[in-house]
Backbone as XML, in Angstrom:
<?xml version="1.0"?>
<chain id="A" units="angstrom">
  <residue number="1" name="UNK">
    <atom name="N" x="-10.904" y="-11.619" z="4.864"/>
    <atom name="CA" x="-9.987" y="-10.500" z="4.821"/>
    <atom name="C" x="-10.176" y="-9.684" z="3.540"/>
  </residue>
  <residue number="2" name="UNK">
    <atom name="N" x="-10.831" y="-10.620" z="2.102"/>
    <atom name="CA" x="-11.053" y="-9.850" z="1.716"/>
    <atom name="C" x="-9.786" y="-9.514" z="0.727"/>
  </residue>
  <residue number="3" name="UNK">
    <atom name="N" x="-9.831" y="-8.028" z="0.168"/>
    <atom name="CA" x="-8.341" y="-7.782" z="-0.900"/>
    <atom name="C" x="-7.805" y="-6.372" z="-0.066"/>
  </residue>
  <residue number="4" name="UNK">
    <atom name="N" x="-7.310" y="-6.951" z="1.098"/>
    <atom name="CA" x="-6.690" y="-5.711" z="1.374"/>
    <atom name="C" x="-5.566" y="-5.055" z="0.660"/>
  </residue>
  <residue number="5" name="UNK">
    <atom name="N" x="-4.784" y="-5.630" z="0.445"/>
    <atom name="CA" x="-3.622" y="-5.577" z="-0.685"/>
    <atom name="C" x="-3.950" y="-4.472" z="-1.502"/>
  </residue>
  <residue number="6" name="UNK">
    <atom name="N" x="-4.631" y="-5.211" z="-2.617"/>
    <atom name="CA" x="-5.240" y="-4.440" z="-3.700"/>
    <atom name="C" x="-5.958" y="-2.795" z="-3.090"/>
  </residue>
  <residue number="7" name="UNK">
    <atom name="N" x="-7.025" y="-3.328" z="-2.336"/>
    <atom name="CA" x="-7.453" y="-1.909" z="-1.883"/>
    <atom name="C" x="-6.515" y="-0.894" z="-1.546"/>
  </residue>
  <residue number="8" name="UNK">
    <atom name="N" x="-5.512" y="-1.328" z="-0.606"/>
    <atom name="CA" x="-4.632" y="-0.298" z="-0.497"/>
    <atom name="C" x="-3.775" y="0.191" z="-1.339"/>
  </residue>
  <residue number="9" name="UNK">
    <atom name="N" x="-3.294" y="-0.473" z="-2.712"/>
    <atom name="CA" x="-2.822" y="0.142" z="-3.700"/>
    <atom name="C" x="-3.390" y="0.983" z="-4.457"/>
  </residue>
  <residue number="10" name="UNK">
    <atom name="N" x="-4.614" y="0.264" z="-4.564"/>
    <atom name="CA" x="-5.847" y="1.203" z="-5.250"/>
    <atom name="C" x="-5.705" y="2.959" z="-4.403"/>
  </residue>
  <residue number="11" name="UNK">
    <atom name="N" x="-5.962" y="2.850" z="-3.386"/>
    <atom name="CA" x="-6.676" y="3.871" z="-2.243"/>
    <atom name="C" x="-5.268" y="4.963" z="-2.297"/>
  </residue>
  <residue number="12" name="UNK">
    <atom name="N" x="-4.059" y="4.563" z="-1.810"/>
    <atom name="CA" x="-2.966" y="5.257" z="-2.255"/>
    <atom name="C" x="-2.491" y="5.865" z="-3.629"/>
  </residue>
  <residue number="13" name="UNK">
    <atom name="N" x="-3.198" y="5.395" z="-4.908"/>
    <atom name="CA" x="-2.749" y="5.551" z="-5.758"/>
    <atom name="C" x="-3.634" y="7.219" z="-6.072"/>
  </residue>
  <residue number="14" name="UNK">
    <atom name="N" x="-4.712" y="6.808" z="-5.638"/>
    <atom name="CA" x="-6.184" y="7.347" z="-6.008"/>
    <atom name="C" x="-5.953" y="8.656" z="-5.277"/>
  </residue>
  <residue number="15" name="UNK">
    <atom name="N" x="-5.484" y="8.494" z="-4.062"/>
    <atom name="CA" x="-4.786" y="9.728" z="-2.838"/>
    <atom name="C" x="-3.851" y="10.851" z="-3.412"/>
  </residue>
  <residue number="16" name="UNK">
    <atom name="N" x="-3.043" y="10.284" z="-4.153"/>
    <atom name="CA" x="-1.970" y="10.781" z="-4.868"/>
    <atom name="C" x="-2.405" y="11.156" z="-6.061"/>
  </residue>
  <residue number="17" name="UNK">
    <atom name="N" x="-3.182" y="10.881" z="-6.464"/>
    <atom name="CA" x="-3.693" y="11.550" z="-8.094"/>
    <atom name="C" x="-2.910" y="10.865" z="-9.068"/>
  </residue>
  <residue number="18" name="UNK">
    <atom name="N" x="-2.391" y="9.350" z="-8.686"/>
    <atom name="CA" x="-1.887" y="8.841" z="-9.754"/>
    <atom name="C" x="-2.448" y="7.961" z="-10.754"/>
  </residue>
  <residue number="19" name="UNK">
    <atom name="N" x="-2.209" y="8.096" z="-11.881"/>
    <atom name="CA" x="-2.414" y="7.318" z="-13.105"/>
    <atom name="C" x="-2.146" y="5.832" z="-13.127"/>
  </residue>
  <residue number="20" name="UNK">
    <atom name="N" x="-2.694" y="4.540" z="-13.053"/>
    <atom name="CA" x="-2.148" y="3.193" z="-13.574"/>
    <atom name="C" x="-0.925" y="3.720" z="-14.124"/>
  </residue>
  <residue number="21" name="UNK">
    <atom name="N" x="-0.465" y="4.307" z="-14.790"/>
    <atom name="CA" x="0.490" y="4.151" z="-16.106"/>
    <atom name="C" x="2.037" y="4.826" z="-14.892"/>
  </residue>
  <residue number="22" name="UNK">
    <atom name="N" x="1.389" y="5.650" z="-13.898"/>
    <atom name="CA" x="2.069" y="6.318" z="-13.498"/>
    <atom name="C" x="2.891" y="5.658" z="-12.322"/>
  </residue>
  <residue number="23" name="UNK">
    <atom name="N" x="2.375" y="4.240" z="-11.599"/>
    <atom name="CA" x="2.536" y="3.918" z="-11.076"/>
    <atom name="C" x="3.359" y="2.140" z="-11.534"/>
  </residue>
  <residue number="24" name="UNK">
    <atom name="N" x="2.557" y="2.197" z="-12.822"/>
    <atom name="CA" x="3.299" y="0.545" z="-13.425"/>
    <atom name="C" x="4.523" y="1.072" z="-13.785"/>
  </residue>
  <residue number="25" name="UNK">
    <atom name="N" x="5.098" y="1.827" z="-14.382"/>
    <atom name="CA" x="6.648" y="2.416" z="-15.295"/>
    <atom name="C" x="7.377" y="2.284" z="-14.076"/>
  </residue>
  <residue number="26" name="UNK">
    <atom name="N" x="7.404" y="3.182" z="-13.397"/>
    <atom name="CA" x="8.610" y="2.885" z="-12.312"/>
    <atom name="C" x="8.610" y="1.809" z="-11.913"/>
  </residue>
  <residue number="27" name="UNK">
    <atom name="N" x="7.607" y="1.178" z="-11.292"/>
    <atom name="CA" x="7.883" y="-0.304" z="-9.991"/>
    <atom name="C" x="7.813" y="-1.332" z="-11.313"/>
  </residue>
  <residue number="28" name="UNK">
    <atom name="N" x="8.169" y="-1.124" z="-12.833"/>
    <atom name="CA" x="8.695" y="-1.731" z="-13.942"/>
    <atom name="C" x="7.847" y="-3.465" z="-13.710"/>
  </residue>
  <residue number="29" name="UNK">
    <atom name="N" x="6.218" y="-2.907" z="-13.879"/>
    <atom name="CA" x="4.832" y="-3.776" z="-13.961"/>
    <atom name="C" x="4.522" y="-3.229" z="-15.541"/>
  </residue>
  <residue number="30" name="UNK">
    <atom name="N" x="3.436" y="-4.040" z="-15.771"/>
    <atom name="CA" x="2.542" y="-3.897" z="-16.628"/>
    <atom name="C" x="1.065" y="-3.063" z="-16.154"/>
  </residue>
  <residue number="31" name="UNK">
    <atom name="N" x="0.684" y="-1.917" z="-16.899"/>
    <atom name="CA" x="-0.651" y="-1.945" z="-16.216"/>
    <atom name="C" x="-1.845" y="-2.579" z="-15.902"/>
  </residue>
  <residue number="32" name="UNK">
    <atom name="N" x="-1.402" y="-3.623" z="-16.607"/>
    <atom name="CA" x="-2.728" y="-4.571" z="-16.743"/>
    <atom name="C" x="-1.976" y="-5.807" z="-15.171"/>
  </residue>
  <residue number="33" name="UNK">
    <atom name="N" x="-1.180" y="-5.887" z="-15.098"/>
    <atom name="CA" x="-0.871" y="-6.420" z="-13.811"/>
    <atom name="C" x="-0.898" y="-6.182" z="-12.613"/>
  </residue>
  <residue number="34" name="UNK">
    <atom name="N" x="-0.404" y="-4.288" z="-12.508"/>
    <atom name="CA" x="-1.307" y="-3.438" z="-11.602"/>
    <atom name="C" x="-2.620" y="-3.291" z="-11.515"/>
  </residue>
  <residue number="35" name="UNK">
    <atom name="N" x="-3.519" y="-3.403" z="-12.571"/>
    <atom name="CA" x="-5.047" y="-3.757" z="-12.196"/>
    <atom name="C" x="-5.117" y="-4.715" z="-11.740"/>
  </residue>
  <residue number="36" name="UNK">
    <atom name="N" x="-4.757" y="-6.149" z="-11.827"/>
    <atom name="CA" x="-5.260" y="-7.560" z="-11.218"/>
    <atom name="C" x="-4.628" y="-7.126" z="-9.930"/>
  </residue>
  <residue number="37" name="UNK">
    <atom name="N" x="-3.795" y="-7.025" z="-9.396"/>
    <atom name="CA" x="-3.285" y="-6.359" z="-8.039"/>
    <atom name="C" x="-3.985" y="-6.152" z="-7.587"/>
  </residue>
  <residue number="38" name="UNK">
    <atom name="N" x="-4.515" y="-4.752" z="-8.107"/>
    <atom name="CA" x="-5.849" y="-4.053" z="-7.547"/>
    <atom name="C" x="-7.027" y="-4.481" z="-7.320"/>
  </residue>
  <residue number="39" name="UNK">
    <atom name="N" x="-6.944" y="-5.497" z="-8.169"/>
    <atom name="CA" x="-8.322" y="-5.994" z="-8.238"/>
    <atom name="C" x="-8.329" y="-7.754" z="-7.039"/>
  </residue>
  <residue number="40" name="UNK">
    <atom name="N" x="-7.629" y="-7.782" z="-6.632"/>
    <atom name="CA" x="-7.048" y="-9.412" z="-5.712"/>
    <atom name="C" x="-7.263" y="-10.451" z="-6.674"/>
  </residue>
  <residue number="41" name="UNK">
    <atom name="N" x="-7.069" y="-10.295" z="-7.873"/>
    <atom name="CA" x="-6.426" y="-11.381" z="-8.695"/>
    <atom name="C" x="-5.131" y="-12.115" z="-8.653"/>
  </residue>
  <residue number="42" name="UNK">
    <atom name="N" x="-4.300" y="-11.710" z="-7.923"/>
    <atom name="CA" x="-2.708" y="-12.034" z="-7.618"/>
    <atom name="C" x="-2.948" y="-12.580" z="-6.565"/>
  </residue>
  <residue number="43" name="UNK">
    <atom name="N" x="-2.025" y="-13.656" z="-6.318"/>
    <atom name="CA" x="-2.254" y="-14.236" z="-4.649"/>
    <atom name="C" x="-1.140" y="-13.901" z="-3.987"/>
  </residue>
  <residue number="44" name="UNK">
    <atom name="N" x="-0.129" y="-14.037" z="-4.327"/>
    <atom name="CA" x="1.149" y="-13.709" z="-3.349"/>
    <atom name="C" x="2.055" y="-12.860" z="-4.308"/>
  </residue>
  <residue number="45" name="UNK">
    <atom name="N" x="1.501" y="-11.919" z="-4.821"/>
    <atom name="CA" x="3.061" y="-10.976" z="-5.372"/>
    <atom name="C" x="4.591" y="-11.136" z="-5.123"/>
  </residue>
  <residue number="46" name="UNK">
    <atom name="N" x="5.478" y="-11.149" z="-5.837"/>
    <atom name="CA" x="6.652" y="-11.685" z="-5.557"/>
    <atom name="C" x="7.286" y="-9.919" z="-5.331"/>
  </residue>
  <residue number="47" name="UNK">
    <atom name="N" x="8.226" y="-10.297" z="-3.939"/>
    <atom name="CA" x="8.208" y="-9.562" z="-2.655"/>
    <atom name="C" x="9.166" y="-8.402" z="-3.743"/>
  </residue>
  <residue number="48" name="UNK">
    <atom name="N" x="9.763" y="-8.738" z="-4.673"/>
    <atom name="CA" x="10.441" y="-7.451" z="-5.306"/>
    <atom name="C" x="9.541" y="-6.691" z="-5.829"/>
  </residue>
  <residue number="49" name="UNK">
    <atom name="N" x="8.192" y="-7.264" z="-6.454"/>
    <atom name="CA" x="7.661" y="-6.402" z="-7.209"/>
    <atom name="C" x="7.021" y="-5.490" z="-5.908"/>
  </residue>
  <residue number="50" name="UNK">
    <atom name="N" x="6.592" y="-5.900" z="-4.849"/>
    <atom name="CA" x="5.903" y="-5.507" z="-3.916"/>
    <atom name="C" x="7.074" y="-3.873" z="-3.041"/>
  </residue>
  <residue number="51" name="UNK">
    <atom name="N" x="8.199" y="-4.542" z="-2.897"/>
    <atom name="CA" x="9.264" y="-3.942" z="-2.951"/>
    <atom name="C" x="9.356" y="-1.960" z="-3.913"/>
  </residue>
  <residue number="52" name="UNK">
    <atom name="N" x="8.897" y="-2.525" z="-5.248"/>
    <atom name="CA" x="9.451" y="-1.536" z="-6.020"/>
    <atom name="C" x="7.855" y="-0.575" z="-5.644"/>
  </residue>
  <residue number="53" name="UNK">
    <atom name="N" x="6.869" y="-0.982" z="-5.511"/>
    <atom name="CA" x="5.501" y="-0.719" z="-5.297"/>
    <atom name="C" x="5.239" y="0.046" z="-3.963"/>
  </residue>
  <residue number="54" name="UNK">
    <atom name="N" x="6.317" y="-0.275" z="-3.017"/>
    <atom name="CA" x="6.141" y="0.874" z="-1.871"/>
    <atom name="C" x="7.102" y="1.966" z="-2.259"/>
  </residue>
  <residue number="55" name="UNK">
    <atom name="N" x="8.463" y="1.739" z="-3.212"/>
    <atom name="CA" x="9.146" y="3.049" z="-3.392"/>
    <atom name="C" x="8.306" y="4.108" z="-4.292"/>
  </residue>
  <residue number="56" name="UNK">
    <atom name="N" x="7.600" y="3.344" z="-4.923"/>
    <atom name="CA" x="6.543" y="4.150" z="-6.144"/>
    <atom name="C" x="5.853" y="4.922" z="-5.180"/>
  </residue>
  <residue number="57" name="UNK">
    <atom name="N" x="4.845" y="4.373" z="-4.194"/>
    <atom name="CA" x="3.696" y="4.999" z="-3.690"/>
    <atom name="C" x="4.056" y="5.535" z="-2.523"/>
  </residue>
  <residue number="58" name="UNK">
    <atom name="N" x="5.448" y="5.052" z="-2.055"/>
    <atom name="CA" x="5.584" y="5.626" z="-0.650"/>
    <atom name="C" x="5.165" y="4.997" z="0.972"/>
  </residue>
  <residue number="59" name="UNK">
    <atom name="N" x="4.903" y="3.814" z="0.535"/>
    <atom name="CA" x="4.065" y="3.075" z="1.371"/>
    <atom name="C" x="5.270" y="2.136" z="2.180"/>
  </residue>
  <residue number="60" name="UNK">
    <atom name="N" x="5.000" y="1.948" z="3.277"/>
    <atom name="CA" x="6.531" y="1.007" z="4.189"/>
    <atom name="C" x="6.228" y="-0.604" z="3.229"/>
  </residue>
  <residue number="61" name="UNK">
    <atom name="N" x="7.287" y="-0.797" z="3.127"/>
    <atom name="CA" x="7.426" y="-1.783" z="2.848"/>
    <atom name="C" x="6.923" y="-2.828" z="3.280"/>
  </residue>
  <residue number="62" name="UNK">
    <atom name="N" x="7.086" y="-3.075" z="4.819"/>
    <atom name="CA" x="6.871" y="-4.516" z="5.352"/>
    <atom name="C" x="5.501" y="-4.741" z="5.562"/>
  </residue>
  <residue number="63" name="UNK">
    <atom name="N" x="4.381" y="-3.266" z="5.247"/>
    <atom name="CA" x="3.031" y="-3.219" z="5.141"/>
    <atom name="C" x="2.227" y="-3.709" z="4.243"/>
  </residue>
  <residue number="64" name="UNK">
    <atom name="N" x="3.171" y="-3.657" z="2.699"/>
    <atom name="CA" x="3.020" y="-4.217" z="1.529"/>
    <atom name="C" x="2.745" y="-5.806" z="1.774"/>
  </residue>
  <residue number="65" name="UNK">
    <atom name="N" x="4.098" y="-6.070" z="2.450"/>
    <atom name="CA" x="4.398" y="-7.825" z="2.805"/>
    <atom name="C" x="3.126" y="-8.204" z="3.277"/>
  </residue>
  <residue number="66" name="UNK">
    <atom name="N" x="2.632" y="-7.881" z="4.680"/>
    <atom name="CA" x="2.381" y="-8.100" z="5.292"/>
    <atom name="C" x="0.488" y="-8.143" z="4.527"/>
  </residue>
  <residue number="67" name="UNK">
    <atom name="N" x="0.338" y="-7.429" z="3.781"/>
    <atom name="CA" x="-0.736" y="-7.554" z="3.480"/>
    <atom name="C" x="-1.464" y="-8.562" z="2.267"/>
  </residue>
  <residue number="68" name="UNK">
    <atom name="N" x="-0.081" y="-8.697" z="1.839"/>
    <atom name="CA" x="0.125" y="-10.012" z="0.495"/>
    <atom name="C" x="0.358" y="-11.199" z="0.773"/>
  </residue>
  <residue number="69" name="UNK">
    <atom name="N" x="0.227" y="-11.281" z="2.352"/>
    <atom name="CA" x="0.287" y="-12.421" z="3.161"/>
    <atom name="C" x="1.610" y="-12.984" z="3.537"/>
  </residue>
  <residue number="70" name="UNK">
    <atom name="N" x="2.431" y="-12.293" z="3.678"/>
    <atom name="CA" x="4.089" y="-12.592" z="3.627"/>
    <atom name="C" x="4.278" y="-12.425" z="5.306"/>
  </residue>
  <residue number="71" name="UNK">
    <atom name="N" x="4.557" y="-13.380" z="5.844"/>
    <atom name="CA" x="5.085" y="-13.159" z="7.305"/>
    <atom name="C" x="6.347" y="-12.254" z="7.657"/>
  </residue>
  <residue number="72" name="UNK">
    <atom name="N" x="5.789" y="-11.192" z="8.464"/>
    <atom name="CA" x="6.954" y="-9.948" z="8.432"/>
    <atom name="C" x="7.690" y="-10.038" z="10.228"/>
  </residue>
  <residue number="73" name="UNK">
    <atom name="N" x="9.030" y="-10.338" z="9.769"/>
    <atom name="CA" x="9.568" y="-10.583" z="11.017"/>
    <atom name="C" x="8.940" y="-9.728" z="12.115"/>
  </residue>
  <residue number="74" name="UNK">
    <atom name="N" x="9.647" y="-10.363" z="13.105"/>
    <atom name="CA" x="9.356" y="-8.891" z="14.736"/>
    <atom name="C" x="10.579" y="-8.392" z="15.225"/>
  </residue>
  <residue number="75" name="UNK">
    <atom name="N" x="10.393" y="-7.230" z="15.800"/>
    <atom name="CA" x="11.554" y="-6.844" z="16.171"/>
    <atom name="C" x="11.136" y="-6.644" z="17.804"/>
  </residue>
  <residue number="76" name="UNK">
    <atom name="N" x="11.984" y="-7.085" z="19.214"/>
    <atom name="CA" x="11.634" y="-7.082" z="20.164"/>
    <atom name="C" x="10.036" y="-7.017" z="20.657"/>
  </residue>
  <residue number="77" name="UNK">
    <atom name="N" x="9.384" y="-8.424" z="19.708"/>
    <atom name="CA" x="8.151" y="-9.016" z="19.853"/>
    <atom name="C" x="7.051" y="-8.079" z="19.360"/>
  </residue>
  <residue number="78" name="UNK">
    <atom name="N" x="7.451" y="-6.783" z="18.718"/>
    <atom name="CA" x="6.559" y="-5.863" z="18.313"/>
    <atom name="C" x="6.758" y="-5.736" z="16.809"/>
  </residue>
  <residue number="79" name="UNK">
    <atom name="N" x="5.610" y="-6.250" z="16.121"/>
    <atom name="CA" x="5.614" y="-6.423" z="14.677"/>
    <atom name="C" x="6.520" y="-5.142" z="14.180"/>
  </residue>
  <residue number="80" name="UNK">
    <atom name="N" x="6.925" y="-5.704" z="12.815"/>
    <atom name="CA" x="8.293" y="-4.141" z="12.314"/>
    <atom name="C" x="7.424" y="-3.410" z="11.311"/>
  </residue>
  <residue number="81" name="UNK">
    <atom name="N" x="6.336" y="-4.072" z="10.633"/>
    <atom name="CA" x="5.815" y="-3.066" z="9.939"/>
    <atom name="C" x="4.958" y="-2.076" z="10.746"/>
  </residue>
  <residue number="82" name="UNK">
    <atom name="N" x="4.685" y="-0.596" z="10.080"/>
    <atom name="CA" x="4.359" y="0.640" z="11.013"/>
    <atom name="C" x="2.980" y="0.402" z="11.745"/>
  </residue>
  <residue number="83" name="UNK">
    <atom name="N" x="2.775" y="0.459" z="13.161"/>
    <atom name="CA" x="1.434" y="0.567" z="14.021"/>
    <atom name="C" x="0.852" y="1.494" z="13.377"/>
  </residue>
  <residue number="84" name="UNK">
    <atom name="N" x="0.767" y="2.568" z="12.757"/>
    <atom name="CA" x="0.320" y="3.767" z="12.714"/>
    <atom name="C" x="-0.462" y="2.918" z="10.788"/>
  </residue>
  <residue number="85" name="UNK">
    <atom name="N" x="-0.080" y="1.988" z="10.322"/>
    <atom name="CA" x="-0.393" y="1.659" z="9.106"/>
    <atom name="C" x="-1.229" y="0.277" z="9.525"/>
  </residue>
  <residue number="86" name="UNK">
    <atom name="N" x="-1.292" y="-0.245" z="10.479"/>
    <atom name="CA" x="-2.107" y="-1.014" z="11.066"/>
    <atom name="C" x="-3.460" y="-0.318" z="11.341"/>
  </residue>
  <residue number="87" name="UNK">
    <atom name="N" x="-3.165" y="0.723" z="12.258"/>
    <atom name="CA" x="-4.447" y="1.775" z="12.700"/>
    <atom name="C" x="-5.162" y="1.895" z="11.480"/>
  </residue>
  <residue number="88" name="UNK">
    <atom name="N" x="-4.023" y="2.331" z="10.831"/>
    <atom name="CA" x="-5.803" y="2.677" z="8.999"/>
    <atom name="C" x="-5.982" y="1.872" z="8.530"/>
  </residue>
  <residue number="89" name="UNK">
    <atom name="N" x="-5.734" y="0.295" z="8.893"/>
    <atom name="CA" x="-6.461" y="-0.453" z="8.032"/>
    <atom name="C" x="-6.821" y="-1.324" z="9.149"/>
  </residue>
  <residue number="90" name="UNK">
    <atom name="N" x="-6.975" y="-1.358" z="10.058"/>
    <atom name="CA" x="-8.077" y="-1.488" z="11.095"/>
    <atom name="C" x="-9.354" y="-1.141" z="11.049"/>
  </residue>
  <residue number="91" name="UNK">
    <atom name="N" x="-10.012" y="-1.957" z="11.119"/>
    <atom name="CA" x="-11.730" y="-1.774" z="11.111"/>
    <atom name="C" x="-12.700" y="-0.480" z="11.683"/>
  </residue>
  <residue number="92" name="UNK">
    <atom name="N" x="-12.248" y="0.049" z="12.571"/>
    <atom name="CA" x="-12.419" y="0.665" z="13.609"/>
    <atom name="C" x="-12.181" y="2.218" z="12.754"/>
  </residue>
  <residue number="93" name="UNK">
    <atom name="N" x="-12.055" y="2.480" z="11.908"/>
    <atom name="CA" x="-12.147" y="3.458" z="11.004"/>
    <atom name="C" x="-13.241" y="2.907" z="9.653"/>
  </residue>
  <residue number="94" name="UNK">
    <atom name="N" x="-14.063" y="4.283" z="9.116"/>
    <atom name="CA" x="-14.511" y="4.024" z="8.315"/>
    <atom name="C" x="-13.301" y="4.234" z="7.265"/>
  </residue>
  <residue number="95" name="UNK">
    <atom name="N" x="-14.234" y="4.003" z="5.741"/>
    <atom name="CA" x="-13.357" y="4.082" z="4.529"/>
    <atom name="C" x="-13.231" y="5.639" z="4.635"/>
  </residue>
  <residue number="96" name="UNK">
    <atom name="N" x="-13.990" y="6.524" z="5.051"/>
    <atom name="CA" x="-13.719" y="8.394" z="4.608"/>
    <atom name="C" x="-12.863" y="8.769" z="5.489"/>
  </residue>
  <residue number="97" name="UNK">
    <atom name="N" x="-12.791" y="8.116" z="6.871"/>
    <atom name="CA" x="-11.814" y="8.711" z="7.787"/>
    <atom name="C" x="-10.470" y="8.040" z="7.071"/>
  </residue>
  <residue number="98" name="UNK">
    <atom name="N" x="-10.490" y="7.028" z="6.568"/>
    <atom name="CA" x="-9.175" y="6.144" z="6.016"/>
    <atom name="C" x="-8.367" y="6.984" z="5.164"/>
  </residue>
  <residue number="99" name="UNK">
    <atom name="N" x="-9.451" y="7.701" z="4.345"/>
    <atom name="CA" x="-8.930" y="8.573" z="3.231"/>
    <atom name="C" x="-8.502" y="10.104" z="3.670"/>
  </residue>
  <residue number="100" name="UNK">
    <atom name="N" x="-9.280" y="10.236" z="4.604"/>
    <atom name="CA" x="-9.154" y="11.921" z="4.768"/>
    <atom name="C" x="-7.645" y="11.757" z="5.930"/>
  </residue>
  <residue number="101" name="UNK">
    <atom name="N" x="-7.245" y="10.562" z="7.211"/>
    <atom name="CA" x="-6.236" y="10.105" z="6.799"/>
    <atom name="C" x="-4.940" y="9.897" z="6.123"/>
  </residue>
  <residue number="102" name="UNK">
    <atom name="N" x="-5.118" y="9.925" z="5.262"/>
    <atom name="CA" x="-4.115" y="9.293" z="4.029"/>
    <atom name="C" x="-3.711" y="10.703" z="3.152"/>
  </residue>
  <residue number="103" name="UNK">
    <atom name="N" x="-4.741" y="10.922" z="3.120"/>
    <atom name="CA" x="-4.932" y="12.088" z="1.878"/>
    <atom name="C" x="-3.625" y="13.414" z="3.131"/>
  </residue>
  <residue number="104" name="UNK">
    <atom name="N" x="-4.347" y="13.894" z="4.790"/>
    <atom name="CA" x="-3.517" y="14.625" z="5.740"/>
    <atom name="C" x="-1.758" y="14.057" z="5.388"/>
  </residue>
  <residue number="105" name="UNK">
    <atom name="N" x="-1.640" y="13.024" z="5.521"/>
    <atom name="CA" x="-0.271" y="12.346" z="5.650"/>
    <atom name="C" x="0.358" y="13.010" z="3.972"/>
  </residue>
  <residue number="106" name="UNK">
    <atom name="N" x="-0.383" y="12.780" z="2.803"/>
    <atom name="CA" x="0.486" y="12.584" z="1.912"/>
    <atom name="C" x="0.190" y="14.733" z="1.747"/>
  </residue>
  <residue number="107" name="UNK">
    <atom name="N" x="-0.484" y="15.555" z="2.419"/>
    <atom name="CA" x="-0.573" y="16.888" z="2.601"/>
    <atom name="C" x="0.699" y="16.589" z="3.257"/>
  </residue>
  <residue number="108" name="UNK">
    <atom name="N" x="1.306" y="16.449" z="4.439"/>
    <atom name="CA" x="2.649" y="16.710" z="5.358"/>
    <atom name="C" x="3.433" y="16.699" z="4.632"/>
  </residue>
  <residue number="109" name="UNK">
    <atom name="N" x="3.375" y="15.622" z="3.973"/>
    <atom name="CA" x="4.567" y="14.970" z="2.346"/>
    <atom name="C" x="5.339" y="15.647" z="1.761"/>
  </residue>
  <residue number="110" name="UNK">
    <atom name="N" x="4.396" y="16.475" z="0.986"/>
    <atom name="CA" x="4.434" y="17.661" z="0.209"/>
    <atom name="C" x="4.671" y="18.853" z="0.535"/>
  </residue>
  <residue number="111" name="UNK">
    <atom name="N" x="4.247" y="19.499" z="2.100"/>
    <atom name="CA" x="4.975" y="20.709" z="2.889"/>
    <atom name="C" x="5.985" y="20.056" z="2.846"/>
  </residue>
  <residue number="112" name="UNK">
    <atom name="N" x="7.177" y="18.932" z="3.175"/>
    <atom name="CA" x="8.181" y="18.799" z="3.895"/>
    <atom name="C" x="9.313" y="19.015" z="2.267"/>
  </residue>
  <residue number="113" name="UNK">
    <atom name="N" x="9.161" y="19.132" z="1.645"/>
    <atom name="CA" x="9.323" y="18.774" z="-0.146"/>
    <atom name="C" x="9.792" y="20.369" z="-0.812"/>
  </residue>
</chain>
């Protein structure tokens, strides 16, 4: 599997034009702890910090969980974190469609703002 985790913090952060620094202050990390993150040095992040890390980046929450290896309930047998956040990190996309992707979504973001 690999560091999906990390990658996707990385990849979101990178989307957004944010800074390490910009992203450790609020979700109240260290930057050097947000790099091992990034980097899959962490094995199971503890679910608050993971928590404060989707309000930072914007990212659903239970996607965070779910990728830090945290079993994310179901709701009427259909996983609760977003299908649509499954799809981009599904194989079946390259990494440029992932981004160009990501990059459209956090464009909508910003019209709606």
């Amino acid at each position: 599997m690999g560091n999906a985790l990390g990658d996707q913090l990385r990849e979101v952060r990178q989307i957004r034009g944010l800074a390490l620094k910009a992203v450790a202050e609020p979700a109240k990390i260290s930057i050097a702890y947000l790099q091992k993150l990034e980097g899959g040095d962490v094995q199971q992040p503890n679910p608050n910090v993971l928590h404060r890390l989707a309000k930072v980046l914007e990212i659903p929450y239970p996607t965070l969980m779910e990728l830090a290896g945290y079993v994310v309930p179901e709701k009427d047998g259909v996983l609760a974190a977003n299908t649509f956040d499954h799809a981009l990190s599904s194989s079946d996309l390259t990494e440029e469609e992932r981004r160009a992707v990501a990059a459209f979504i956090a464009h909508l973001r910003d019209q709606r703002r």
